[in-house]
C-alpha positions in Angstrom: -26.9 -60.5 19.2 -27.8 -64.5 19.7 -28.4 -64.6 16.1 -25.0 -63.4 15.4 -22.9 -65.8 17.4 -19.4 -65.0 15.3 -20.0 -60.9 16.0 -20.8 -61.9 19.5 -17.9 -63.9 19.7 -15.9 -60.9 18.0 -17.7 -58.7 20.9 -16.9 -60.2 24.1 -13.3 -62.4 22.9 -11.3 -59.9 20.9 -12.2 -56.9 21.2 -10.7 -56.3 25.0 -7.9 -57.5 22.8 -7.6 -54.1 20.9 -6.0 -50.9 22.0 -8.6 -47.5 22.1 -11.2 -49.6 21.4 -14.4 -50.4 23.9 -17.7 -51.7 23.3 -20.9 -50.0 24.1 -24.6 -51.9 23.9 -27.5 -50.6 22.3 -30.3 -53.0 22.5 -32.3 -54.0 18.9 -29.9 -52.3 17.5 -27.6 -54.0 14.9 -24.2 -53.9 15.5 -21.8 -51.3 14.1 -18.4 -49.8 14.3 -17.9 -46.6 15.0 -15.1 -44.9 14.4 -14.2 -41.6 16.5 -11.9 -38.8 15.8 -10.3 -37.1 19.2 -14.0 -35.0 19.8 -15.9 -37.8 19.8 -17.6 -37.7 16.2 -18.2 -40.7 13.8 -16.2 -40.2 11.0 -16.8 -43.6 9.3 -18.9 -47.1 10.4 -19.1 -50.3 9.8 -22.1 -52.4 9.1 -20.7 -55.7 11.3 -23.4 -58.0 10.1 -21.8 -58.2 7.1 -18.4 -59.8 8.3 -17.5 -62.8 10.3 -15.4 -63.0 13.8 -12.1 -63.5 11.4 -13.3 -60.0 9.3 -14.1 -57.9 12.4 -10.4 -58.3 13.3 -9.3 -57.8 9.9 -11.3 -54.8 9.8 -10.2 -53.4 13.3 -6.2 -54.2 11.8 -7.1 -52.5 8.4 -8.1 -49.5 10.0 -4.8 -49.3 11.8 -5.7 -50.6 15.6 -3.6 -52.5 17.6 -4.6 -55.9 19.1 -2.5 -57.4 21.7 -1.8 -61.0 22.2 -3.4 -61.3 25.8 -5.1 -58.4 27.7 -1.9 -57.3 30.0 0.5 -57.0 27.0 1.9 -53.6 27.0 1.0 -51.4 24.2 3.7 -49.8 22.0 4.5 -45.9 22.2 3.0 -45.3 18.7 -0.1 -46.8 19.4 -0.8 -45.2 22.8 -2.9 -42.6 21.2 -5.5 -42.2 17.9 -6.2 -41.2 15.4 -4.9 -44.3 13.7 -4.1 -44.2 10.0 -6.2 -47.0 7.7 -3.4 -49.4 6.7 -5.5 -50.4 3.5 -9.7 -50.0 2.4 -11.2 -53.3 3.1 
């Protein structure tokens, strides 16, 4: 992850930011975003390598997640629960 310092950045910065969203290590592995339907199953991912801290948020927001503006902002009722609808394909 040291050689990505804007995914790390992304990582540990902005991602507590976003709603239904967590973060889950898997050492030598490359980083990528999973996306889950309600059972648990990927039904897409995203090859983060490949974007910068800017495009992982961008990418997060595209597929229809909700960042707050600080941790302890409340979320709105219709983003309380997934699955999220893809605002637009990146």
């Amino acid at each position: 992850m040291n050689r990505l310092p804007q995914i790390k950045k992304f990582i540990f910065e902005d991602l507590p930011l976003f709603h239904n969203a967590e973060f889950k290590s898997k050492p030598g592995a490359s980083p990528v975003l999973l996306l889950l339907n309600s059972k648990g199953e990927t039904v897409k991912s995203f090859d983060l390598t490949k974007y910068d801290r800017e495009g992982c948020n961008q990418l997060l927001m595209a597929q229809g997640f909700y960042k707050k503006a600080t941790e302890e902002e409340e979320v709105p009722e219709e983003y309380q629960q997934g699955p999220y609808e893809p605002k637009q394909e990146l």
